[in-house]
Legacy VTK file of the C-alpha trace (Angstrom):
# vtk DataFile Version 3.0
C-alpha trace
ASCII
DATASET POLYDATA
POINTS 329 float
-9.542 0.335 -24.239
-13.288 1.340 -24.649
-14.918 1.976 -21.053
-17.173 -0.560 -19.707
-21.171 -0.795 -20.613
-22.849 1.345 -18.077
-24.363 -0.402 -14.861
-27.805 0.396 -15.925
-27.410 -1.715 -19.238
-26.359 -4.509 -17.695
-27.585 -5.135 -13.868
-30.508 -4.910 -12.108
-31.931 -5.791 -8.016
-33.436 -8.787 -10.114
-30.631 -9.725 -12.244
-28.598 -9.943 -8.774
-30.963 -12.225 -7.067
-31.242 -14.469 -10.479
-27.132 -14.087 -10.380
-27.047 -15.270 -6.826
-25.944 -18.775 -6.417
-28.502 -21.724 -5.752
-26.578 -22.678 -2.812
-27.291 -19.569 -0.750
-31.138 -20.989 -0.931
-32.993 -23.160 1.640
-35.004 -25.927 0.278
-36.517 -28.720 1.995
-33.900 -31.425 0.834
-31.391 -29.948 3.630
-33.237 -31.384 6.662
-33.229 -35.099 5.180
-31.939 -37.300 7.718
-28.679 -38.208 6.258
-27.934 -33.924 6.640
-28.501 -34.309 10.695
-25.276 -35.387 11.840
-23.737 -31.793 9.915
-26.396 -30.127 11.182
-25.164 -30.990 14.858
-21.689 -30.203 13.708
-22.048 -26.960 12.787
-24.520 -26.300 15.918
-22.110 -26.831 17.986
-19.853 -24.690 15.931
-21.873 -21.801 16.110
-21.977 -22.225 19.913
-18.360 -22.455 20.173
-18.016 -18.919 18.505
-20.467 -17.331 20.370
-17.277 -17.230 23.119
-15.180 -14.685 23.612
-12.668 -13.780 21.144
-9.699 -14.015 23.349
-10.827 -17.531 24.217
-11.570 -18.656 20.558
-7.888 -17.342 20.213
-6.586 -19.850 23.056
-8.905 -22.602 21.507
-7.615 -22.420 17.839
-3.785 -22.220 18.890
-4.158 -25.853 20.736
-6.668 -27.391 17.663
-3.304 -26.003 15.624
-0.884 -27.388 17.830
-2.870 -30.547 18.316
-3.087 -31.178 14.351
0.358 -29.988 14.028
1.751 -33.003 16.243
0.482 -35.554 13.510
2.389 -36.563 10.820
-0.056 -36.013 8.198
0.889 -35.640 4.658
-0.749 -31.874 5.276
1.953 -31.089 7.472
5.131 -32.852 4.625
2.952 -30.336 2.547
3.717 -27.692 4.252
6.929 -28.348 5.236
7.699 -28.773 1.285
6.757 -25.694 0.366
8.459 -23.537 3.034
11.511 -25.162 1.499
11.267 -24.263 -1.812
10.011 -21.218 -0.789
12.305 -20.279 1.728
15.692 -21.877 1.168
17.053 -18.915 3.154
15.782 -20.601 6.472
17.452 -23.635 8.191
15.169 -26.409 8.927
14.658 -25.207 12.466
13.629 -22.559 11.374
11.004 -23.399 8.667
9.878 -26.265 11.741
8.876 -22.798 13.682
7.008 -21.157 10.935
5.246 -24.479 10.182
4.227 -24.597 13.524
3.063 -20.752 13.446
1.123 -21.826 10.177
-1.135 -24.363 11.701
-1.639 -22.566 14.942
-3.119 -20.023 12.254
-5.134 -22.979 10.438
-6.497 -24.104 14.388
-7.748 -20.049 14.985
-9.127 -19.965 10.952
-12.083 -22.309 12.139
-13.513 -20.000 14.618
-12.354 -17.072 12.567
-14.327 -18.583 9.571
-17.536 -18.988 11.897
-17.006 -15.281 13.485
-17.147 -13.523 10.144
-20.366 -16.180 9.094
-22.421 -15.637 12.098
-21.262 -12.887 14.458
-23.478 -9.646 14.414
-21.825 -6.868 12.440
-21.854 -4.603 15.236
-19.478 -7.363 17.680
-17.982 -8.183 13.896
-16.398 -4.492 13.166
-14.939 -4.007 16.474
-12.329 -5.951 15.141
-11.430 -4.839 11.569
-9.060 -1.824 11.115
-9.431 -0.977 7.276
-7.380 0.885 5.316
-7.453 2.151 1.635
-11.145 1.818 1.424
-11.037 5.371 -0.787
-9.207 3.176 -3.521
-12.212 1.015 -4.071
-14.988 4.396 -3.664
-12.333 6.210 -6.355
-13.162 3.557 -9.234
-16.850 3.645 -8.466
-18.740 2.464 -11.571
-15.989 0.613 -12.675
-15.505 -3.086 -12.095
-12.661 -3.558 -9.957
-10.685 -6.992 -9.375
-10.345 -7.368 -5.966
-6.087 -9.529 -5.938
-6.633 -11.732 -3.013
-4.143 -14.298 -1.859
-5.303 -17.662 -0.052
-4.080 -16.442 3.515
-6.142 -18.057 6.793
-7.487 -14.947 7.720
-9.669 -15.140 4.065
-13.440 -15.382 5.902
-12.623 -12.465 7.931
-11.118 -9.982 5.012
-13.960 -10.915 2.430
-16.560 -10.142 5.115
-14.757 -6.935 6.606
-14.773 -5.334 3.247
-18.409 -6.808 2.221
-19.661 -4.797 5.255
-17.945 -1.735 4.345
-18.213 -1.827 0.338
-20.548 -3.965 -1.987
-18.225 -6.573 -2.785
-19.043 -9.878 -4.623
-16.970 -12.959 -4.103
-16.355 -16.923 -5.624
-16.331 -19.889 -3.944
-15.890 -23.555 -4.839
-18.582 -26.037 -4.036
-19.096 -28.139 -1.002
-19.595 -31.743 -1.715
-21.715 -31.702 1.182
-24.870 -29.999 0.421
-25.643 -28.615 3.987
-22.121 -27.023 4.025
-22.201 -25.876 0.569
-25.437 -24.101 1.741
-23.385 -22.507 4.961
-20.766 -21.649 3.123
-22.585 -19.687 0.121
-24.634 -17.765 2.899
-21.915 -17.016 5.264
-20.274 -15.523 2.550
-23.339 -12.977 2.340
-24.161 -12.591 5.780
-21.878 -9.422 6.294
-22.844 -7.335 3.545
-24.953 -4.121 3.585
-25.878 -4.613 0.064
-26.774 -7.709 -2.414
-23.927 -9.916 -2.591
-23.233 -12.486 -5.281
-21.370 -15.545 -4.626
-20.114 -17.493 -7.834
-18.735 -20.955 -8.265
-15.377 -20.369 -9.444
-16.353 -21.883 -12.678
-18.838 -19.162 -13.325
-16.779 -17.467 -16.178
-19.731 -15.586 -18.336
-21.652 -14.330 -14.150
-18.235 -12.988 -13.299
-17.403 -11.183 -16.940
-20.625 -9.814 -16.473
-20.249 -8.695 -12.950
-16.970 -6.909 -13.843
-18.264 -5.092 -17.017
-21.121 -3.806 -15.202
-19.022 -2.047 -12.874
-18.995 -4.487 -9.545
-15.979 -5.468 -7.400
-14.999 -9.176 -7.471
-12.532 -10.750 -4.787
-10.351 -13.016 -6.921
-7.982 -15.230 -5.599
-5.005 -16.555 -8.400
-2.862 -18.241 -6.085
-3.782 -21.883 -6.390
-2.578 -24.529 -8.726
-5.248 -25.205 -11.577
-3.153 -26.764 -14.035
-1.600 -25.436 -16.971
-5.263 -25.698 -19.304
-5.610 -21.993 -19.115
-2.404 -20.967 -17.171
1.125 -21.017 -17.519
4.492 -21.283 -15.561
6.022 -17.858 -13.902
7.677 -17.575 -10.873
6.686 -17.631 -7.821
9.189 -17.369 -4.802
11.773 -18.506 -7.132
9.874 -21.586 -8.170
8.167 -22.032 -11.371
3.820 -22.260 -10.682
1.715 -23.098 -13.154
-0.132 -19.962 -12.823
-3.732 -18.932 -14.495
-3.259 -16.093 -16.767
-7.382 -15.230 -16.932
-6.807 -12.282 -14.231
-4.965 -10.371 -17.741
-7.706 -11.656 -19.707
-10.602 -10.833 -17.542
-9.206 -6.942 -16.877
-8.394 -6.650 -20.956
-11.962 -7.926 -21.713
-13.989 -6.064 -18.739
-11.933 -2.902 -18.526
-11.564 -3.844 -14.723
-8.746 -2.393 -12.328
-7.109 -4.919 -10.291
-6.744 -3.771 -6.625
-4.444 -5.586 -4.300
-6.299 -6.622 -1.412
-4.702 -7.996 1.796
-5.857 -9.430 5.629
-4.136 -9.980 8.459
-4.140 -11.063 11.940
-2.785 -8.603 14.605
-0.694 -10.135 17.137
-1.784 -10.235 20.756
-5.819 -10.790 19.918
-6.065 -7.034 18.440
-8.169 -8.275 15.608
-7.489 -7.547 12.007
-5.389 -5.322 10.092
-7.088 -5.359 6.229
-5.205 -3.022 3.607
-6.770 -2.560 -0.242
-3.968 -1.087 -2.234
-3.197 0.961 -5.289
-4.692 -0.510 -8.344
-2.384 -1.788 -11.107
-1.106 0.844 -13.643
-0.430 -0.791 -17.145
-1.909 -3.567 -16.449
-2.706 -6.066 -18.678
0.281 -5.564 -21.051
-0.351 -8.033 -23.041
2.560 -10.335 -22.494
0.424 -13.270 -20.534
4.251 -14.323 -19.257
4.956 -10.733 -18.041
1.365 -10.080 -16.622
1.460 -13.549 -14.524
4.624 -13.070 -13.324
3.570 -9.470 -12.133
-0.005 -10.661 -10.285
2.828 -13.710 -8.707
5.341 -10.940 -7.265
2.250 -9.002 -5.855
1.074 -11.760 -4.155
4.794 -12.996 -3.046
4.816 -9.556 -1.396
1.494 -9.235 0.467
2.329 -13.133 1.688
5.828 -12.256 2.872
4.674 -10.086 5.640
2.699 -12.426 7.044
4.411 -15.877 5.890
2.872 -18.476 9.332
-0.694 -16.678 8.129
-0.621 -17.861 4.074
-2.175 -21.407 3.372
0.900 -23.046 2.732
-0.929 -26.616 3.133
-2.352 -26.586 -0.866
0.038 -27.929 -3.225
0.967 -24.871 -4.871
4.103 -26.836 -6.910
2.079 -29.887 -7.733
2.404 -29.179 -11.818
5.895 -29.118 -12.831
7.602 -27.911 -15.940
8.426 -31.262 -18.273
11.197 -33.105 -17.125
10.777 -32.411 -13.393
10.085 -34.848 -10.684
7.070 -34.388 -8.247
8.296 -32.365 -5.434
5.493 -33.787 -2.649
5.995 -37.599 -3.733
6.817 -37.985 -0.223
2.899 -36.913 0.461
1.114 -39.568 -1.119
LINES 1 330
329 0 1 2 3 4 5 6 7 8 9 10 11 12 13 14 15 16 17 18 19 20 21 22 23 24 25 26 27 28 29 30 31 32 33 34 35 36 37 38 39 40 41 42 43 44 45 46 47 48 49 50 51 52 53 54 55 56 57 58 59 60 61 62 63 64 65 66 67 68 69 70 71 72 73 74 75 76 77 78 79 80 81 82 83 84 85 86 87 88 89 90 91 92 93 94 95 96 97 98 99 100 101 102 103 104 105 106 107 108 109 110 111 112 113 114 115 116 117 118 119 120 121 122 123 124 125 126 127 128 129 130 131 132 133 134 135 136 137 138 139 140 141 142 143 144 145 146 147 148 149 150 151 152 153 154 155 156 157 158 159 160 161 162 163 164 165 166 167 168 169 170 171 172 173 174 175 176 177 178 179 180 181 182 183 184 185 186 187 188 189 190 191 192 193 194 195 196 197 198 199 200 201 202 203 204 205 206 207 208 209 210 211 212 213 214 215 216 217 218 219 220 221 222 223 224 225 226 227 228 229 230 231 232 233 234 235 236 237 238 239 240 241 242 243 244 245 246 247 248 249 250 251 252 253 254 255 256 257 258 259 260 261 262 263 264 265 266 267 268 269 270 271 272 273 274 275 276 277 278 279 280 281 282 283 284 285 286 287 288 289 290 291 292 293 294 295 296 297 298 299 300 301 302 303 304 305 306 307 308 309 310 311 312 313 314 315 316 317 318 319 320 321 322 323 324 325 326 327 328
């Protein structure tokens, strides 16, 4: 595999800014009067994180408890895919770790605004990081940062934004105002210039890659079988996105495991970036998805209550097989 084009060649200060989503710009149309009632919202939001941590703690267990006592078809989501994904566990059991999973949801919305809008300073204190030299070793080379959808995702992308120039994807808010928040929340921590990309941004984040950047990329979600595939995933079959192969074999980018999670007891974070992936791709778009699935099975199992088990990870089944959330709808 040739090495990728040099930096120099390809990026630029400018070519970052013109790279930079439109969302993460203010314009006037944000303070039209149909915006103010988000624009209170998310006041008071900020205000509410602006608390202490302990106490945003105590306040996101009892949203998560309080959501968590509704029968929504969020929770039968849930509840689903512990099953299939645990068929180890009695249903007491897998009642408990549901429970545990949207106590994590309830502390994710303050976590979410801590990592958008507390100072880095207050925002460090409480991020223990480990494995950074992983990411400083391939310097120069674009690196694929393997991410898993786990609550604590607002606080890992900014923990390693402030401590290496990371860029990230997001998908767009329908809302404009929050779509705007979102994009520059995602920034906010970062020493250097971050680029956000809507997840449909193929040729920005191809580009990013071969000129040597690190991109957090997330594979875990269901996105059809257009450009994915079924491979396992704790024991089930996922239609699974093979482009994390394709976008190392065509960018000559490492893929780095990347992992958050919550301490217990309000310590803060524990993030770990691991070892990139030796001989990967291979090739085989079977073998490599069913690789980046056990990687991510791994990192999820030793925090199971803290993964987002509310997204319908099973909701494209192999032909012949019935719709495991029909109960949902």
């Amino acid at each position: 595999m040739s090495p990728p084009t040099p930096p120099s060649r390809l990026w630029s200060n400018s070519r970052v800014a013109t790279a930079t989503s439109k969302a993460t710009r203010f314009h006037t149309g944000l303070l039209a009067p149909r915006c103010w009632p988000t624009w209170l919202g998310i006041g008071c939001w900020w205000l509410l994180v602006q608390l202490p941590y302990p106490l945003l703690l105590l306040l996101g267990r009892s949203i998560g408890l309080l959501i968590f006592a509704i029968p929504t078809a969020r929770r039968h989501i849930t509840l689903r895919n512990l099953q299939l994904c645990f068929p180890e566990l009695d249903e007491r059991a897998r009642h408990r770790l549901a429970r545990a999973n949207f106590v994590s949801l309830g502390i994710a919305l303050f976590e979410t605004g801590i990592a958008w809008w507390w100072p880095r300073w207050r925002f460090m204190r409480l991020i223990e990081l480990q494995g950074l030299e992983q990411l400083q070793a391939l310097q120069g080379r674009g690196v694929m940062l393997l991410g898993a959808h786990f609550t604590t995702l607002e606080i890992g992308g900014a923990a390693i934004a402030a401590s290496h120039s990371m860029d990230g994807m997001y998908r767009a808010h329908k809302n404009p105002v929050m779509d705007f928040v979102q994009a520059r929340g995602r920034v906010s921590q970062s020493r250097n210039q971050t680029v956000v990309y809507e997840r449909k941004d193929v040729r920005g984040t191809m580009k990013a890659l071969k000129a040597g950047r690190t991109l957090w990329y997330g594979p875990d979600q269901d996105y059809g079988l257009r450009q994915g595939l079924f491979a396992p995933f704790f024991g089930q079959q996922a239609a699974t996105v093979y482009a994390t192969a394709r976008f190392a074999e065509k960018t000559g980018a490492a893929v780095v495991p990347f992992c958050h999670y919550r301490k217990p007891w309000g310590r803060g974070y524990r993030l770990i970036v691991g070892e990139p992936l030796e001989a990967f791709p291979s090739g085989d778009d079977l073998a490599d998805a069913s690789r980046i699935n056990r990687v991510l099975e791994e990192m999820i199992r030793v925090a199971p209550e803290q993964y987002l088990w509310a997204h319908k990870r099973f909701k494209n089944r192999p032909p012949g097989e019935p719709d495991v959330y029909a109960a949902s709808r």
